[in-house]
DRENDRENGU-894496 format. One record per residue (C-alpha): x, y, z; residue in one letter. Coordinates in steps of 0.001 Angstrom, whole numbers, padded with zeros to 6 digits, always signed. Each point is the difference from the previous one (the first is absolute). Last residue first. Layout:
BEGIN
XYZa/...
This chain:
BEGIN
+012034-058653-029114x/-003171-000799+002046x/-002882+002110-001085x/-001595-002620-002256x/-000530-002116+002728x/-001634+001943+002403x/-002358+000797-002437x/-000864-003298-001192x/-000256-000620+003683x/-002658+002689+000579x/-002211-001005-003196x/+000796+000450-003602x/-002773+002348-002617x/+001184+000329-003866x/-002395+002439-001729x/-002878-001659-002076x/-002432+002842+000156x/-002492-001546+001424x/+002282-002184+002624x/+001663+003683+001572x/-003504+001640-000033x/-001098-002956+002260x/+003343+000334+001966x/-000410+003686+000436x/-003837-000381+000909x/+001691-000834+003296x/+002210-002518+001662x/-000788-002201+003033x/+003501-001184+000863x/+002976+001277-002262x/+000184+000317-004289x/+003058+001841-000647x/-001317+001538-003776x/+002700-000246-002754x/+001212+001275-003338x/-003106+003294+000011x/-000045+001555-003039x/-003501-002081-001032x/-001089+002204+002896x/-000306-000503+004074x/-000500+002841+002026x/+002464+001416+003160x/+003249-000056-002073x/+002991-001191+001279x/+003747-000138-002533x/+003097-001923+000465x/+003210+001052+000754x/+001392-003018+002021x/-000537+002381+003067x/-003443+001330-001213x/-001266-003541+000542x/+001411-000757+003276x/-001321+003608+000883x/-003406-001505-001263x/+000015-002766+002426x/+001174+001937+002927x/-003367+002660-001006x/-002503-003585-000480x/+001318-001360+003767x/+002204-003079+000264x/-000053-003861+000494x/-003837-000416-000274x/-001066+002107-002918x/-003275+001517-000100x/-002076+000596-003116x/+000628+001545-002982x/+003641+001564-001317x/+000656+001250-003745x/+003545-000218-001603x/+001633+001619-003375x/+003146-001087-000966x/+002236+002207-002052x/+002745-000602+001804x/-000458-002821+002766x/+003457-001653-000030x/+001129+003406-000023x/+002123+000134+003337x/+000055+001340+003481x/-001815+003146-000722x/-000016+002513+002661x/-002913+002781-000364x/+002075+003588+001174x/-001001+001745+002448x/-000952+003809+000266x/-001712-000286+003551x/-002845+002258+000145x/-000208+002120+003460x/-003384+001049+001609x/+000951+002879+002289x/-003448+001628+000422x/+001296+002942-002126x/-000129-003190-002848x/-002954-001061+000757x/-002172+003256+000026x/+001799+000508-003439x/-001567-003469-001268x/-003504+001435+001200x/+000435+002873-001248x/+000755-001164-003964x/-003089-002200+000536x/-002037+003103+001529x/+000878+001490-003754x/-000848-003354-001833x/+002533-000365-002948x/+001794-002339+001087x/-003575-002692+000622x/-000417+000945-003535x/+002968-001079-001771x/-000019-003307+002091x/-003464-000676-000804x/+000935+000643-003805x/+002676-002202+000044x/-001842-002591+001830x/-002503+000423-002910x/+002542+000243-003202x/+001968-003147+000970x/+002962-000355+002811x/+001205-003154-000799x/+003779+000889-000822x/+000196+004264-000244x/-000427+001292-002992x/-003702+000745+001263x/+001198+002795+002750x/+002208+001831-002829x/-003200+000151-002398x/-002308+000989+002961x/+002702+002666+000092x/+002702+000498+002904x/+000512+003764+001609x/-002737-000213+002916x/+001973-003385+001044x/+003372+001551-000128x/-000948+002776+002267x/-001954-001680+002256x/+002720-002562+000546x/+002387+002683+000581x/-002021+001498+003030x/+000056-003518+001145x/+003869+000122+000291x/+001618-003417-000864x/+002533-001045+002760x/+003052-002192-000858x/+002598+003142+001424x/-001575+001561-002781x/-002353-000879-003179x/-000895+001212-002916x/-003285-000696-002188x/+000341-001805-003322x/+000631-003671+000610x/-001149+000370+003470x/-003564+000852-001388x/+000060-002793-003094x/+000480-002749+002799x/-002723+001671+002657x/-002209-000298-002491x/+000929-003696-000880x/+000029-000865+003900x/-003609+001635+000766x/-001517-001956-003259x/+001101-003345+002221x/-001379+001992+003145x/-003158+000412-001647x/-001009+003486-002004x/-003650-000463-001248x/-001342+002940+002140x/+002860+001593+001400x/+000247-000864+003573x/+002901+001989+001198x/+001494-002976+002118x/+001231-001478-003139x/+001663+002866-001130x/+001922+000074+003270x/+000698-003978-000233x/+001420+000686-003058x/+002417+002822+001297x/+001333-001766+002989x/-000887+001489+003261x/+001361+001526+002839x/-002742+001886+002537x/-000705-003483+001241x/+001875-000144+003599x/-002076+003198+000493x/-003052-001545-000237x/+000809-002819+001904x/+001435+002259+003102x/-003363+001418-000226x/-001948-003139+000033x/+002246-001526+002740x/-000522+003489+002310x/-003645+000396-000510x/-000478-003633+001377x/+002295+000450+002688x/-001445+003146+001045x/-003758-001290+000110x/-002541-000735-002378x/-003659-000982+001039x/-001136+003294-000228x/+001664+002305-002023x/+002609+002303+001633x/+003280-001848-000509x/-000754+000535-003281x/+000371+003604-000622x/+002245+000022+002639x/+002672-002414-001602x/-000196+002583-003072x/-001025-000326-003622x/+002498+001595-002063x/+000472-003169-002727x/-003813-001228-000055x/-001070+003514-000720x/+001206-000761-003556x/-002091-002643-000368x/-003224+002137-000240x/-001806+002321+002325x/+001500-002006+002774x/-001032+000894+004042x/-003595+000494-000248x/-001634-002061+002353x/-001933-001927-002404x/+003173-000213-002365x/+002852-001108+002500x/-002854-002644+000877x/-000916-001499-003279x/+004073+000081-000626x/+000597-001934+003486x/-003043-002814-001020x/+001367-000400-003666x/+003698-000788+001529x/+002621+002262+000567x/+002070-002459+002348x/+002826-000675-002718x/+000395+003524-002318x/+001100-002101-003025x/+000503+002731-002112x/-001230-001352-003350x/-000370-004151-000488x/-000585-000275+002981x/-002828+002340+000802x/+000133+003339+001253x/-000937+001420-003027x/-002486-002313-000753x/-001962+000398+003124x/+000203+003938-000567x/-001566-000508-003393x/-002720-002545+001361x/-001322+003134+002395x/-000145+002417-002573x/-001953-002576-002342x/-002274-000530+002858x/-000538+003815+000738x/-000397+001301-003286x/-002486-002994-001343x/-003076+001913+000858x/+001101+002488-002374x/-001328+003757+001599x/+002158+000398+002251x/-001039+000813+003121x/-000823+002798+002884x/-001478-000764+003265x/-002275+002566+002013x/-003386-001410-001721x/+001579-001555-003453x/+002113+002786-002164x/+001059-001044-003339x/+003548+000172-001398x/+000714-000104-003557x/+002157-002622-001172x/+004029+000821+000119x/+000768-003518+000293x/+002080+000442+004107x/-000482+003432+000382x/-003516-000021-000553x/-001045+003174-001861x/-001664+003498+001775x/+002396+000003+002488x/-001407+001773+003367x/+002559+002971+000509x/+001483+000688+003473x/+000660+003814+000259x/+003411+001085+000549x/+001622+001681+003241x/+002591+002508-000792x/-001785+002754+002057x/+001737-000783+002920x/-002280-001892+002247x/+000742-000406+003055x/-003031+001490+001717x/-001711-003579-002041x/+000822-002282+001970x/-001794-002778-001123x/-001274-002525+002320x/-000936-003833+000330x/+002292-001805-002822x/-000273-003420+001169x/+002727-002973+000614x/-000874-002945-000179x/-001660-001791+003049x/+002314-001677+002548x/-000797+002359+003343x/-000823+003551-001324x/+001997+000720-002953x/-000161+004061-000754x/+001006+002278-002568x/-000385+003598+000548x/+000560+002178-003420x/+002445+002840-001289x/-001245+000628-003332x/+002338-000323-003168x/-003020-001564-002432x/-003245+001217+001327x/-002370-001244+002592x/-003438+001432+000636x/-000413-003068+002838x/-003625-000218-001064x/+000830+000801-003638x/+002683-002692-000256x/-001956-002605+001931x/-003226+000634-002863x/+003021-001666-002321x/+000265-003112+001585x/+002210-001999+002388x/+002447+002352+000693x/+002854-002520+000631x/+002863+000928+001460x/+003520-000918-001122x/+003694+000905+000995x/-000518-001074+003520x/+003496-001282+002680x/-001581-002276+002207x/-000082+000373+004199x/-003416+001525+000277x/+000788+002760-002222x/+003620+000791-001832x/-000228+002244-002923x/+000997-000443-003716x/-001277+003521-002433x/-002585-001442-000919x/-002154-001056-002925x/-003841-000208+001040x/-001794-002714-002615x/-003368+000793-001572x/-001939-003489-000827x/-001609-000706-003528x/-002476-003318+000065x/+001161-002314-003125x/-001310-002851+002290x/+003128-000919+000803x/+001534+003424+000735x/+001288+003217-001631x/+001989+001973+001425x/+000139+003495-000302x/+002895+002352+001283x/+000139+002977+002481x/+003279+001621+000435x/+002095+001388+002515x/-002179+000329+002831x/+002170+001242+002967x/+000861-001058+003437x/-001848-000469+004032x/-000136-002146+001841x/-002125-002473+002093x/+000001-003146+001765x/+003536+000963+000725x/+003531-001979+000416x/+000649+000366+003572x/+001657+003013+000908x/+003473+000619+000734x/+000018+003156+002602x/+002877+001394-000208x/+003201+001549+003283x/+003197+001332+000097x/-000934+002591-002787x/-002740+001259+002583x/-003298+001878-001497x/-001044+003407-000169x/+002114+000877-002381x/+002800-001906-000018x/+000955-000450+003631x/+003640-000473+001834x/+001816-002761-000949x/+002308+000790+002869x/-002525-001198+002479x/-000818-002970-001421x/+003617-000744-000139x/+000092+001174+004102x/-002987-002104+000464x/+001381-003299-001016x/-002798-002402-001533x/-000307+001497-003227x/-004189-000186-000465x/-002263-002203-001978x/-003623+000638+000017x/-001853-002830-001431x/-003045-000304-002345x/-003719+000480+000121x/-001014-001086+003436x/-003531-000737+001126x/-000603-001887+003679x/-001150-003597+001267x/+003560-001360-001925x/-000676-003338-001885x/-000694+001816-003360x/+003195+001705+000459x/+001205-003428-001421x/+001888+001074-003334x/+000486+003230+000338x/+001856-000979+003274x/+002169-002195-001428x/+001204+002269-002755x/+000165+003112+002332x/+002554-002966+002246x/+001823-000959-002761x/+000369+003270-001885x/+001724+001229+002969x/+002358-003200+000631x/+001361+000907-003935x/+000319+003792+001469x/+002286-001461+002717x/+000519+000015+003537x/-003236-000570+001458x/-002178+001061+003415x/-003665-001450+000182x/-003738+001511+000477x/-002356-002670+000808x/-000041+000297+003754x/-001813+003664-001049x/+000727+002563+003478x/-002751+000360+002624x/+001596+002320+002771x/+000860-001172+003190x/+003625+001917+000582x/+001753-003113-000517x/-001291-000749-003544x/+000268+004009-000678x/+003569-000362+000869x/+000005-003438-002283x/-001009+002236-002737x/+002061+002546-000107x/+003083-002446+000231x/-000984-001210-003050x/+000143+003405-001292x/+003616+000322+001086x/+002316+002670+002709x/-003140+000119+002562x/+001669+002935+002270x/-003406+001541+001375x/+000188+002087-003058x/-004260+000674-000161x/-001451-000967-003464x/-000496-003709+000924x/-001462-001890-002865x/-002111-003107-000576x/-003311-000228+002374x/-002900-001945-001099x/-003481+000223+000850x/-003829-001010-000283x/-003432+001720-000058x/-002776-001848+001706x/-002405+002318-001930x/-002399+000840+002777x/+002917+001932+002039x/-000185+002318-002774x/-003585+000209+000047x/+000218+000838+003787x/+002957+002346-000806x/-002657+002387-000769x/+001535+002270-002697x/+000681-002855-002600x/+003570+000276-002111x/+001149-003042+001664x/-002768-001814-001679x/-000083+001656-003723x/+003968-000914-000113x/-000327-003445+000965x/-003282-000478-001723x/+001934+001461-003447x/+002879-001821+000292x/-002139-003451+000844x/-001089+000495-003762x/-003777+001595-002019x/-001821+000677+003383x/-003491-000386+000257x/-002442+002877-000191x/-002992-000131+002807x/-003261-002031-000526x/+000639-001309+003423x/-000235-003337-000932x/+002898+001099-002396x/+002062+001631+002411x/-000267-002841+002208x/+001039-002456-003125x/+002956+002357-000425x/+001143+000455+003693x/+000187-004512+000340x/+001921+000016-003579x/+002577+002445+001148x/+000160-001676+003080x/+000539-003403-001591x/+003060+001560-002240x/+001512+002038+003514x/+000194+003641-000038x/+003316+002219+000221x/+001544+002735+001471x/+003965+000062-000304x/+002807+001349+001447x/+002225+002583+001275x/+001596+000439+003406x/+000854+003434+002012x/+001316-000443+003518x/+001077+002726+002532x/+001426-000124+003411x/+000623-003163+002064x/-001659-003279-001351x/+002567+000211-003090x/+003003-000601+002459x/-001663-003352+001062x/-000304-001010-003528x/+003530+001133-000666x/+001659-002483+002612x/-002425-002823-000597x/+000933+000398-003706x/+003476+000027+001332x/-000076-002690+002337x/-001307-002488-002584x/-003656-001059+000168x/-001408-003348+001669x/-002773+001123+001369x/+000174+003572+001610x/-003166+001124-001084x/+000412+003790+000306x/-003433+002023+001281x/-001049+002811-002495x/-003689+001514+000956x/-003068+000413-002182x/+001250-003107-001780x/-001410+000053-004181x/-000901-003349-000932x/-002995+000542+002271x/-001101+002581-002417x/-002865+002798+001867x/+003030+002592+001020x/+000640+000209-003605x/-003294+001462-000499x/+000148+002799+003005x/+003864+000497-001518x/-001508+001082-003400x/+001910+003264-000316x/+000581+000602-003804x/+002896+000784-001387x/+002380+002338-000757x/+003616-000621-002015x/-000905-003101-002214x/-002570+000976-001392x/-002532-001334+002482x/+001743-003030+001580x/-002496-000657+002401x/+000352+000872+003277x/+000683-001197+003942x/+000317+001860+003228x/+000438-000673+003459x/+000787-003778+000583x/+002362-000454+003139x/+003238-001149+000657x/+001637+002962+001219x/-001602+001773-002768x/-000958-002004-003073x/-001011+001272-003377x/-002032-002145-002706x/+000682+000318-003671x/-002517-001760-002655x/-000033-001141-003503x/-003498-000862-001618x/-000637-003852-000913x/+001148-002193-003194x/+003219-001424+001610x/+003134+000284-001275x/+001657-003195+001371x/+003313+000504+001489x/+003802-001195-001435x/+002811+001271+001543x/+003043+000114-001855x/+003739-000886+000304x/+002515+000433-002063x/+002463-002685+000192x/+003101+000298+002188x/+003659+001971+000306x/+001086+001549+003436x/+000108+003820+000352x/-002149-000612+002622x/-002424+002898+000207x/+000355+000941-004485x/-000734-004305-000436x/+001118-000472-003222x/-002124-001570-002512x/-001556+003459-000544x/+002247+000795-002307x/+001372+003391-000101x/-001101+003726-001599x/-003232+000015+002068x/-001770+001322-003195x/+001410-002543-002248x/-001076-002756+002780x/-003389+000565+000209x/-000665+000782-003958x/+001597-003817-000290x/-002206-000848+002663x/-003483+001189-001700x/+001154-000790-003495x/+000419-003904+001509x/-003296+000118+001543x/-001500+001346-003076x/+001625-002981-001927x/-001898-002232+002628x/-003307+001619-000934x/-002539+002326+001068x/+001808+002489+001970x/-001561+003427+002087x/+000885+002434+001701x/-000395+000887+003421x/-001859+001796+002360x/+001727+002429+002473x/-001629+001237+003524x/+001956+002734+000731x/+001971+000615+003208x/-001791+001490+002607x/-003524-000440-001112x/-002410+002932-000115x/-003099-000908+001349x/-003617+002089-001567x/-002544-000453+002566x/-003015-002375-001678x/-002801+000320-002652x/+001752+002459-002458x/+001505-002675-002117x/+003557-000328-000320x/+001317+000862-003807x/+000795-002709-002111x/+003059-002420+000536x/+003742+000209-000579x/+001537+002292-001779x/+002505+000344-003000x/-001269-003367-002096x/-002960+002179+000207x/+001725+003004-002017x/-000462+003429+001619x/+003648+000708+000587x/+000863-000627-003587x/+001593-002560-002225x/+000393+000401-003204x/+004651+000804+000159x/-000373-003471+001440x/-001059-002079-003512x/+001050-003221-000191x/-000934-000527+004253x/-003012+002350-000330x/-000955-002581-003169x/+000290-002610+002162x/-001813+001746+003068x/-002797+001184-002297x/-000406-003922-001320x/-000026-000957+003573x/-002630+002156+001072x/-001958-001141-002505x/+000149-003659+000527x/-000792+001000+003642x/-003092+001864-000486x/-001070-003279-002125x/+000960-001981+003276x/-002133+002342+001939x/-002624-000690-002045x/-001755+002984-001879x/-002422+002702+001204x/+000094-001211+003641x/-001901+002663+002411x/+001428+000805+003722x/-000554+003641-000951x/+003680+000999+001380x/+002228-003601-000808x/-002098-001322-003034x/-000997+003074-001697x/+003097+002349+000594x/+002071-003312-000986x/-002129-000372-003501x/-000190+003758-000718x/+004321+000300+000935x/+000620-003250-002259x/-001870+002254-002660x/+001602+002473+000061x/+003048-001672+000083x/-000380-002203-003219x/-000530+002574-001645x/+002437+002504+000717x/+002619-003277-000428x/-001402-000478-003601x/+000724+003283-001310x/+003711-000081+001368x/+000772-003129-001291x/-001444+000529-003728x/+002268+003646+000424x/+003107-002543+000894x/-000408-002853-002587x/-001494-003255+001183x/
C-alpha cells in the first residue's frame, strides 16, 4: 500500500474504531463484535507500525478505553491502567519480540538482575472476557476500587466490588508453604498502601441463569458474559450487583513492594488471599508460548468462564520496565488472541459459479483472513437478493463470521470505509460456463440449457481424471460439493483452493483438507497430452491428445523442458483447419472442434487462469525404443489382465507404433481383452486383424 493510500485508510479506520469503542465502552451498546473491533484495530496498528509518521494522539491504538460514564465519582489511578496490543498468529509473536528486543538494544536472553545467561522467560495468563478492575488497600484494608475508565480516571464502583467474595475486604497472609521472601513482602504489603489490578468476570451457567430471568422478566438479555459483567458492576444499588454472583481474579501488583518478577506478583497476591487463575503458567520460550495458547484454544470449552486468547508478559519486571509503553499499551507485554469467530477483510471480487443443477451462485473473493482457526479466501453469497440485502460492492471492507463448524458467512458490510473505489456487482446476462442466456427462477438465477450444470459437472470429473491431472481424492462426490458450496467456478479454482475453504464443510476436517490440497499441488506438473486431454474438447481422446500435443512441441519452443501455456495459445490461434488436418488421424471434424474450442474467448481465459495458477507443462520428449512397430496402427477393447490399457499403449508407442481410438480398414491390429466393445464387432465387419492378450504379449517381445 502506497503512502497517501495508507494515510486515507488509517483516518478511516480510526473513526470508526473510535464510534464502535465510544458505543460499546460509554453507551454499553455492541455495534459490531468485539473480535471484529479487534480485526480492525489490528489492521490500524499494522499499518501505524509501516507507517509512524500517521499516527496521531487521537488514534485508538493511542488510548485505552471510552470515556467513564457519568454514573459514579470519577477515580484517577496512580499509575495508568495500560491495555495492550494485540497478536493473532505465531509470526506476530515473533514480530512482537523481535520489536522487544530492538528497542531494548540487547537480548533478552540475558538476565539484566543477574548478569547470568538463561532462556527468556514469560508469563503466560488467560485474557479473560470480563471488565478490568483496580482495588486499593490501606493497612490491609479495602477502600476503594474502579474500573479502568480510560485508563487515567475511572469510575468508583467500590460499593459493587465490596459485593464479590473473590474479592477479600481485608488482606490476611496464608503462610502455607511460601518462601521467606514472598512471606517477607506480603507482610510488608499489609503496612501502608496497596494498589492491585484485576479482573471482573461472570461465570458461563450464571450468565445463562441472569438471561433466562431477564427473559421471564420481559427485560433485554445480554448479548456475552462481557457485557453482564460490565452492565452488573455498573448497577447503582449494589443489591443487583450482589444479585449477579460476580466473580474475580487478581493478576498485577502496581505498588513496588519489592516483587522483582511477574510470577512473583502472583504468588504475593496468593499469600495475601486474593483469588489468582491456577491455570496461568510461567515459560521460557516463545515455542512453550504457542503451546500452552494452543492448548488452551483448544479445550477452553472445559473452563466455567469466557477467555479469548492469552496475555503473555516478560517475566522480569525491570525488562518490563525498560520497555516502557507504546502508546497506550506495554512493549513488554501482547495479548495473543485466539483465532476469531469473526473478522474482519476485504471483498476482492465476486465470481459466479455455476452448480449441478445449472443454478448460478455469487462467490465472495477475499482478501485471506484467519476466523475460527482456518485461514478463508472464499464466501459464499448464496444468491443474488444476498448482494442487495448486504449492499455489497467489490473492494468493501466486510465482517465474516464462522460460528461453531458452519462455513463461513458474510454478516456485515462496512460501509464508513468506503473509499469511493468500490464497484458495483453486475448480474451476467450469459452463463459463464455455455454462454446461454440466463433466466431468473423465484430468488435463484439459471441457465437457460438444462444440460449446463451436468455437462459442467462431467467436465471437471474429466479433468481430474486419470488420464488428465490425476488429482487422486477429487472424486464426483468432492466436485458436487466444491460446486454447491461455491468454492470452484471451473477447474481452475481447483489449483488456489485453500485448506480453510475445505476444512470448513461439514463432514471434512483438517486432515482431509490438508491431503486434497497437498494433492493438488503435487499435480500442478503435467505432460502436454495429458493437458489437452484434460481440456475436454469434444471428440479429442487422449490418443487424439498425444498427436496434438506431437505437432505442438514440434513447432512451439520450449525452456528449461517447460512449455509456456501462453505459447500454446499462441500457436494454436495461428494453425489452419488445413494445418490441424495434416496432422495423422486428425480428420476435418476433430479438426474443426479443436479449431473452435481455441477460439472461444472464456476458453483462451480459462487456459490463462491456469497458467497464473502455476500449472506447469513438461516439454518431454516421447522415447522410442525401436521401430519394430513403424507404421503400425493399434486399437485397444476390453480389459487386459497383466497390465492397464495407458501401460499397454506406451509399450506400443515405444516400438513406434501408432493408437487410434476408432477402428478403420487403416487400422493393422485391434488388442482384443475381456468383455470388449462394439470395437471388436466393428473390428470382424470390416475384416481387420483382431489377437487376444497373449497374442499381444507375444508380439511385443524382441
Amino acid at each position: 500500500m502506497e503512502r497517501k493510500e495508507a494515510a486515507a485508510r488509517i483516518e478511516k479506520l480510526k473513526k470508526e474504531i473510535d464510534r464502535y469503542r465510544y458505543a460499546y465502552h460509554v453507551l454499553d451498546k455492541e455495534l459490531i463484535s468485539a473480535e471484529a473491533l479487534d480485526s480492525l484495530k489490528k489492521e490500524l496498528f499494522d499499518l501505524e507500525q509501516k507507517f509512524p509518521e500517521f499516527v496521531t494522539p487521537d488514534s485508538p491504538t493511542q488510548r485505552i478505553a471510552g470515556r467513564p460514564l457519568e454514573k459514579f465519582r470519577k477515580v484517577k489511578h496512580e499509575q495508568p491502567m495500560l491495555s495492550f496490543n494485540d497478536a493473532f498468529s505465531e509470526e506476530d509473536m515473533k514480530d512482537w519480540f523481535t520489536r522487544l528486543e530492538n528497542y531494548l538494544g540487547y537480548k533478552i536472553s540475558v538476565n539484566q538482575l543477574s548478569n547470568q545467561r538463561q532462556l527468556a522467560a514469560f508469563y503466560c495468563e488467560f485474557k479473560i472476557d470480563g471488565l478490568a478492575i483496580e482495588l486499593v488497600y490501606e493497612k490491609g484494608i479495602l477502600v476503594q476500587g474502579s474500573t479502568r475508565g480510560d485508563g487515567i480516571t475511572g469510575e468508583d464502583i467500590t460499593q459493587n466490588l465490596r459485593t464479590i467474595e473473590a474479592i477479600p475486604l481485608k488482606l490476611n497472609v496464608e503462610w502455607g508453604k511460601r518462601q521467606e521472601k514472598i512471606k517477607s513482602i506480603s507482610h510488608a504489603a499489609l503496612s501502608g498502601k496497596l494498589v492491585v489490578r484485576g479482573e471482573v468476570f461472570i461465570a458461563k451457567k450464571e450468565f445463562e441463569r441472569i438471561n433466562k430471568e431477564q427473559e421471564k422478566k420481559g427485560e433485554k438479555t445480554f448479548a456475552n458474559p462481557r457485557n453482564m459483567a460490565a452492565g452488573s458492576i455498573r448497577q447503582l444499588d449494589p443489591k443487583i450487583t450482589a444479585g449477579r454472583r460476580l466473580d474475580s481474579f487478581q493478576y498485577a501488583i502496581v505498588t513496588d513492594i519489592g516483587q522483582k518478577t511477574h510470577d512473583e506478583e502472583h504468588q504475593i497476591l496468593k499469600s495475601l488471599s486474593f483469588k489468582t487463575n491456577p491455570n496461568n503458567k510461567l515459560v521460557h520460550s516463545l515455542e512453550e508460548v504457542f503451546e500452552f495458547r494452543n492448548y488452551w484454544e483448544k479445550h477452553r470449552d472445559k473452563l466455567d468462564y469466557e477467555i479469548d486468547g492469552i496475555v503473555v508478559i516478560i517475566n522480569d519486571n525491570k525488562v518490563f520496565a525498560d520497555g516502557g509503553v507504546i502508546g497506550k499499551a506495554p512493549r513488554a507485554a501482547t495479548a495473543y488472541k485466539f483465532s476469531p469467530k469473526e473478522a474482519t477483510t476485504i471483498v476482492e471480487n465476486i465470481v459466479v459459479q455455476v452448480g449441478r443443477t445449472g443454478a448460478l451462485t455469487p462467490v465472495a473473493k477475499l482478501k485471506p483472513v484467519e476466523v475460527g482457526g482456518v485461514t478463508i479466501s472464499n464466501a459464499t453469497l448464496h444468491n443474488y437478493d444476498e448482494i442487495q440485502r448486504l449492499g455489497l460492492k467489490i473492494g468493501d471492507t466486510i465482517i465474516i463470521s464462522r460460528a461453531g463448524d458452519v462455513i463461513p458467512q458474510v454478516t456485515k458490510v462496512l460501509k464508513d470505509l468506503r473509499t469511493g473505489k468500490e464497484k458495483e456487482f453486475q448480474t451476467p446476462t450469459q452463463c459463464p460456463v455455455d454462454g446461454s442466456k440466463i433466466i431468473k427462477d423465484g430468488v435463484i438465477y439459471r441457465c437457460s440449457n438444462p444440460k449446463c450444470g451436468a455437462r459442467h459437472r462431467e467436465s471437471l470429473r474429466h479433468f481430474v481424471s486419470r488420464g488428465a491431472f490425476n488429482i487422486q481424492g477429487l472424486g464426483a462426490k468432492i466436485i458436487n460439493r466444491f460446486l454447491d458450496e461455491g468454492l470452484i467456478a471451473d477447474a481452475a479454482d481447483i489449483f488456489t483452493l485453500k485448506e480453510g475453504d475445505i476444512e470448513v464443510l461439514e463432514r471434512f476436517g483438517g486432515k482431509s483438507a490438508q491431503n486434497i490440497i497437498y494433492e493438488t499441488k503435487s499435480r500442478k506438473i503435467i505432460s502436454l497430452p495429458r493437458f489437452i486431454n484434460a481440456l475436454g474438447i469434444l471428440h479429442v481422446g487422449g490418443e487424439t491428445a498425444l498427436l496434438l500435443a506431437r505437432s505442438i512441441m514440434e513447432n512451439v519452443k520450449s525452456g528449461k523442458g517447460r512449455i509456456k501455456i501462453k505459447d500454446i495459445i499462441n500457436y494454436m490461434l495461428y494453425v489452419s483447419l488445413d494445418n490441424l488436418q495434416e496432422i495423422k488421424d486428425i480428420g476435418p471434424k476433430v479438426a474443426r472442434s479443436i479449431y473452435d474450442w481455441f477460439r472461444e474467448q472464456r476458453n483462451e481465459k480459462f487456459l490463462e487462469k491456469l497458467e497464473r495458477a502455476g500449472v506447469e507443462i513438461i516439454s518431454e520428449k516421447f522415447k522410442v525404443k525401436s521401430l519394430k512397430f513403424k507404421g503400425l496402427t493399434f486399437v485397444l477393447t476390453g480389459s487386459l489382465e497383466t497390465m492397464s490399457r495407458e501401460e499397454a499403449k506406451e509399450k506400443i508407442r515405444e516400438l513406434g507404433g501408432d493408437i487410434s481410438e476408432s477402428v478403420s480398414k487403416k487400422t493393422d491390429y485391434v488388442v482384443v481383452g475381456s468383455e470388449p466393445g462394439s470395437k471388436y464387432e466393428k473390428a470382424k465387419r470390416l475384416g481387420v486383424k483382431t489377437i487376444d492378450e497373449r497374442d499381444f504379449l507375444a508380439i511385443l517381445k524382441p
